[in-house]
C-alpha positions as CSV (number, residue, x, y, z in Angstrom):
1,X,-17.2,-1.7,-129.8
2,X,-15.7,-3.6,-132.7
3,X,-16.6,-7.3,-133.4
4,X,-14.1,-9.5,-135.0
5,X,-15.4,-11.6,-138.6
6,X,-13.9,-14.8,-137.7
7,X,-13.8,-18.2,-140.2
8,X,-16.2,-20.7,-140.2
9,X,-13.7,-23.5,-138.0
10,X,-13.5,-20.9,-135.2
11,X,-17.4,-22.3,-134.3
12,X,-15.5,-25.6,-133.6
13,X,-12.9,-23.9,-131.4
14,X,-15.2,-22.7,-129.4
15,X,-16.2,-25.6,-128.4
16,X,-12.7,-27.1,-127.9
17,X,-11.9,-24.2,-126.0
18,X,-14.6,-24.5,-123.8
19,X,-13.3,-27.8,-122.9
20,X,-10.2,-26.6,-122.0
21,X,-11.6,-23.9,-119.9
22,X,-13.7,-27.0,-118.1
23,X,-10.5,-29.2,-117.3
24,X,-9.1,-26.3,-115.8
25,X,-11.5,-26.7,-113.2
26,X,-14.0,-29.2,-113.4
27,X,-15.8,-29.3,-109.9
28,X,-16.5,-25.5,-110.1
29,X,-17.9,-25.4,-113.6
30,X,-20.0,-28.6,-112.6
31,X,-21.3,-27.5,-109.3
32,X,-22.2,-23.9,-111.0
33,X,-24.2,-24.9,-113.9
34,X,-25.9,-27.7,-111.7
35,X,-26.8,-24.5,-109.2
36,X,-27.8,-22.3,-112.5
37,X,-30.2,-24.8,-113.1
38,X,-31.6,-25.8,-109.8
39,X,-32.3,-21.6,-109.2
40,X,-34.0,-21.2,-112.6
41,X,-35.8,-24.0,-112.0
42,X,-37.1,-23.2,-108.3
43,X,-38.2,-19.7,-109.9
44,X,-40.6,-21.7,-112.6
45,X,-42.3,-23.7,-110.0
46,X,-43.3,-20.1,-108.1
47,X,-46.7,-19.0,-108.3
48,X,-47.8,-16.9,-110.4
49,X,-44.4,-15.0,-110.7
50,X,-42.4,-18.3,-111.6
51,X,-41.6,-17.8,-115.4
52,X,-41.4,-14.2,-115.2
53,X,-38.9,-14.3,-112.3
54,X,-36.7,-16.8,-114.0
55,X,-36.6,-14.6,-117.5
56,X,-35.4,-11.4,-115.5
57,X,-32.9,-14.1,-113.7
58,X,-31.4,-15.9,-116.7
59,X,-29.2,-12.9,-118.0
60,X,-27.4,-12.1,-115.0
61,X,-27.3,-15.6,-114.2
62,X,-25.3,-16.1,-118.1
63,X,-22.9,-13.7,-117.6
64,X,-22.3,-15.1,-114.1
65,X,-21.6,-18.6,-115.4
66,X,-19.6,-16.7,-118.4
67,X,-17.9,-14.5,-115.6
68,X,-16.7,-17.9,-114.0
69,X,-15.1,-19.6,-117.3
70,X,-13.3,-16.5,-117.5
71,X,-11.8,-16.4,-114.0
72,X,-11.3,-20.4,-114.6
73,X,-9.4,-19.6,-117.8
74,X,-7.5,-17.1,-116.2
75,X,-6.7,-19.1,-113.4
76,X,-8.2,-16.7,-110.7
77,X,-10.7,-18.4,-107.9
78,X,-14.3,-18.7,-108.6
79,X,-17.3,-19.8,-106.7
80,X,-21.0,-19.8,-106.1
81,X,-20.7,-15.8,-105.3
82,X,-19.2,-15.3,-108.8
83,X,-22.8,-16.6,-110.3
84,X,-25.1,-14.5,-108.3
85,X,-22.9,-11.3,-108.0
86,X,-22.7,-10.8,-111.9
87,X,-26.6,-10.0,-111.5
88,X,-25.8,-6.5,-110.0
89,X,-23.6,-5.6,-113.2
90,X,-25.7,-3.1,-114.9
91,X,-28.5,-4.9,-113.5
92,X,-31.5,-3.0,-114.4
93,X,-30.3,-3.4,-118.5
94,X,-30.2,-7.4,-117.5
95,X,-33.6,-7.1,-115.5
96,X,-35.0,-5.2,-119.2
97,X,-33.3,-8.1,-121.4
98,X,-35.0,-11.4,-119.5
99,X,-38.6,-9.2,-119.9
100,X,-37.4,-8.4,-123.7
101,X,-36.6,-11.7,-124.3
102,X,-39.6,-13.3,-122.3
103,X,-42.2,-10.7,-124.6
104,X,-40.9,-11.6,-127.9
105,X,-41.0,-15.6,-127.0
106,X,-44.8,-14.9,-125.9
107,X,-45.0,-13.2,-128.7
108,X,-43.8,-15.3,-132.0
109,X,-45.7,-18.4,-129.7
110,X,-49.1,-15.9,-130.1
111,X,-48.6,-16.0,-133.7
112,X,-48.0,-19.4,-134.3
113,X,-51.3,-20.1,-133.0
114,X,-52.4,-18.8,-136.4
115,X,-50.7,-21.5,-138.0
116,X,-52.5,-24.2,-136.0
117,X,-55.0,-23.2,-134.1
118,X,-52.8,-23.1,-130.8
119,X,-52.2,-26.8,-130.6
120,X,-47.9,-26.0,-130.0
121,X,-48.6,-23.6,-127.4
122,X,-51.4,-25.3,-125.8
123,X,-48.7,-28.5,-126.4
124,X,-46.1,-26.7,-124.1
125,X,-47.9,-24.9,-121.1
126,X,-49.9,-28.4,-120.9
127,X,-50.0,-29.0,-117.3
128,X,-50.1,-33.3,-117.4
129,X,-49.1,-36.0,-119.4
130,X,-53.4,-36.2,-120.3
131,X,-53.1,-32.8,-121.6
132,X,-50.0,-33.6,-123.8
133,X,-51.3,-36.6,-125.1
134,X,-54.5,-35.5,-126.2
135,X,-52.3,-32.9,-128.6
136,X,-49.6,-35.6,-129.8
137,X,-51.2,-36.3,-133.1
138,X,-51.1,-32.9,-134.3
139,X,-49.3,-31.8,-136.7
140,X,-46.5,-29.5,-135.0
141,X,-44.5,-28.8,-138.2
142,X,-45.1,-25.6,-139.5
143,X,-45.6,-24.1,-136.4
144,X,-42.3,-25.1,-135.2
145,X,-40.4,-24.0,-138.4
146,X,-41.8,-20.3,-138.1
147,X,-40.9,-20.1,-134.4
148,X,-37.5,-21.2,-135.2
149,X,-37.0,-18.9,-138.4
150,X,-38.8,-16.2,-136.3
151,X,-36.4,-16.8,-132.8
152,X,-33.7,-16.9,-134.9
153,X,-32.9,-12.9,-135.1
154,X,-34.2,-12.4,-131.4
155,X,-31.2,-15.3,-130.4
156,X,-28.5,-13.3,-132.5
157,X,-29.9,-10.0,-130.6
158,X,-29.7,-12.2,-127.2
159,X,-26.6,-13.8,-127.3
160,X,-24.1,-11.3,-126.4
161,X,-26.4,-8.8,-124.7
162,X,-26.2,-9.8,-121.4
163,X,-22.9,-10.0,-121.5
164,X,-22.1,-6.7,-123.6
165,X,-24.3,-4.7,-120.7
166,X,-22.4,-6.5,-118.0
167,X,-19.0,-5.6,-118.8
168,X,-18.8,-3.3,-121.5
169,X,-22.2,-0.9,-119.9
170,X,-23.8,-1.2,-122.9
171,X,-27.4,0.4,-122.8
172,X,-30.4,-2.1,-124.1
173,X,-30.7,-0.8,-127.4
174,X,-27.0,-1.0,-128.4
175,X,-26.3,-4.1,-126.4
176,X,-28.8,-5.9,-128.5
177,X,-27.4,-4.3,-131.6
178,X,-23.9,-5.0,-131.1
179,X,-24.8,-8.6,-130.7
180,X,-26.7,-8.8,-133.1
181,X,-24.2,-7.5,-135.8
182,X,-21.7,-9.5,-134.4
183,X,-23.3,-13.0,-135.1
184,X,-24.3,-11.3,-138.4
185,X,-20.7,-11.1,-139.3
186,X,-20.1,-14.4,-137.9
187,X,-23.0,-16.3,-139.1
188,X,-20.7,-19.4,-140.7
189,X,-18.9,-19.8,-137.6
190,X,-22.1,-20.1,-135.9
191,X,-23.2,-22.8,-138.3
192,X,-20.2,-24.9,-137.4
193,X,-20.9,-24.0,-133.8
194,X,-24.3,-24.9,-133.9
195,X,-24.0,-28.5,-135.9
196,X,-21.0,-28.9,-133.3
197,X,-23.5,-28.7,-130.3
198,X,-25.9,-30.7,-132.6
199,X,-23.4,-33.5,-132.6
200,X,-21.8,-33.3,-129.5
201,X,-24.9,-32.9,-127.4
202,X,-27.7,-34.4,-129.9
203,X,-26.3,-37.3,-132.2
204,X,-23.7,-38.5,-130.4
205,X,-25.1,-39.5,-126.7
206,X,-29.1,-40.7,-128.6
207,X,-26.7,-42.9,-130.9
208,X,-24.8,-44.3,-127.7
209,X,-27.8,-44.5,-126.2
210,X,-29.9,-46.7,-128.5
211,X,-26.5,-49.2,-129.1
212,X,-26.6,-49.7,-125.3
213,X,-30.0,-50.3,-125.3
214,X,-29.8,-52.8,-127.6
215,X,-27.4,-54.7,-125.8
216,X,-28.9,-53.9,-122.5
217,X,-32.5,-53.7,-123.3
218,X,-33.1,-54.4,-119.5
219,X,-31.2,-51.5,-117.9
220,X,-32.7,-48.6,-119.5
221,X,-33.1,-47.5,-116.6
222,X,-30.0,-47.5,-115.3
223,X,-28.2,-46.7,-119.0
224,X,-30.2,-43.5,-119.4
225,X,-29.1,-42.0,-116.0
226,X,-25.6,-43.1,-116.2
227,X,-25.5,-40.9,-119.8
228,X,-27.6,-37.8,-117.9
229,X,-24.4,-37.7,-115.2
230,X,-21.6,-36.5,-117.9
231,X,-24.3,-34.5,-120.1
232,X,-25.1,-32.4,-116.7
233,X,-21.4,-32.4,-115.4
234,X,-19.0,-32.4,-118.3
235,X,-21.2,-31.3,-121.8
236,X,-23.2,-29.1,-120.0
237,X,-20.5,-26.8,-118.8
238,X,-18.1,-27.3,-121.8
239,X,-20.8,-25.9,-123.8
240,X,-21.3,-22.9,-121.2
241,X,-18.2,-22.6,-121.3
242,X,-17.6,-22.1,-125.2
243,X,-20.3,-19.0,-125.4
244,X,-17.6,-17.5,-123.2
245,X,-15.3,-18.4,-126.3
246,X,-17.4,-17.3,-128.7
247,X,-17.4,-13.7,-126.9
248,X,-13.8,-13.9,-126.3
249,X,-12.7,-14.6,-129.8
250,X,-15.1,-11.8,-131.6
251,X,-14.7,-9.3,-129.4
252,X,-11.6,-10.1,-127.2
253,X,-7.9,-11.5,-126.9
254,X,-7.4,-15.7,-126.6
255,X,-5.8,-16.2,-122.8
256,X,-6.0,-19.9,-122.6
257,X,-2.2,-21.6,-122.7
């Protein structure tokens, strides 16, 4: 298992190839991030068993949707079976990463608490809008900027696991590594990759919203769902589709004309 060290710009190809890979097929990538979504979001509502449930789910469920961008880039059919089946690839390695994953989250959120007393965490499990606003004027700051610094090597030990297990049968231990070292190496093309996502999924749509508001302040309404229908069918799988590219370029061959 060798990872490539790519230059910084390849973070923005990634995300240009991922829209490539979505024009190839647009319906399919659409209809199998909206059904990634709706299943990981039935599992939360479960009781008792809900955010456990989805955490084992999400891996196989990623390398499904990354299974599909590659069968789309490579031209081959694709459907709602390619999303579920990738879950029984190596599955008890995917089953160990969602309860890894879901343990360390619980975890850096138990120490932020020392930070402010539990007002973030007690902030995100709230239950009602009562709950949440009786927390809004506290001061979320340095809590949040040690969970990010702190999720930050647990993401780079995350984001090609699932996928390294899946097809390459990597056991937990080295599929985490391997991932890890590989956005190591590749941390500047991240940096692009990530400011790219900031911009394309961030910036960009809050800046064309608030210009349509203020020319339409009485169809907010309306203006804020028209802009939800292309983040949910277009950015949404574009961007699913360019961790596929991000894989592909470190530790694989470009296929896409």
């Amino acid at each position: 298992m060798r990872a490539q060290k790519l230059p910084p710009a390849a973070g923005w190809s990634w995300l240009l190839t991922g829209f490539a890979i979505f024009r190839r097929n647009p319906p399919v990538l659409g209809m199998l991030v909206v059904t990634y979504w709706f299943t990981v979001i039935f599992l939360n509502v479960l009781p008792v068993i809900g955010a456990l449930a989805a955490s084992l789910a999400v891996p196989g469920l990623s390398v499904g949707l990354m299974q599909a961008a590659r069968q789309v880039e490579r031209g081959q059919p694709t459907g709602v079976q390619t999303l579920f089946g990738s879950m029984k690839e190596n599955g008890r390695t995917l089953l160990a990463l969602g309860a890894l994953y879901l343990c360390c989250t619980l975890g850096i959120l138990g120490l932020s608490t020392l930070l402010d007393g539990g007002d973030m965490l007690r902030y995100i499990t709230a239950g009602s809008r009562a709950e949440r606003a009786a927390l809004e004027d506290a001061d979320f700051l340095w809590p949040t900027l040690f969970v990010l610094l702190a999720m930050t090597p647990v993401m780079m030990a995350y984001w090609f696991a699932p996928v390294l297990a899946a097809w390459h049968r990597l056991s937990l231990g080295r599929a985490l590594f391997f991932s890890f070292v590989a956005c190591w190496m590749n941390w500047r093309p991240f940096l692009a990759y990530g400011l790219g996502i900031l911009l394309l999924a961030g910036l960009a749509p809050g800046l064309l919203l608030v210009v349509l508001l203020l020319i339409f302040p009485d169809a907010a309404a309306f203006i804020s769902a028209a802009l939800t229908v292309p983040m949910v069918l277009i950015i949404a799988p574009t961007v699913f589709a360019s961790f596929y590219a991000s894989y592909r370029d470190i530790f694989g061959v470009s296929e896409i004309a």
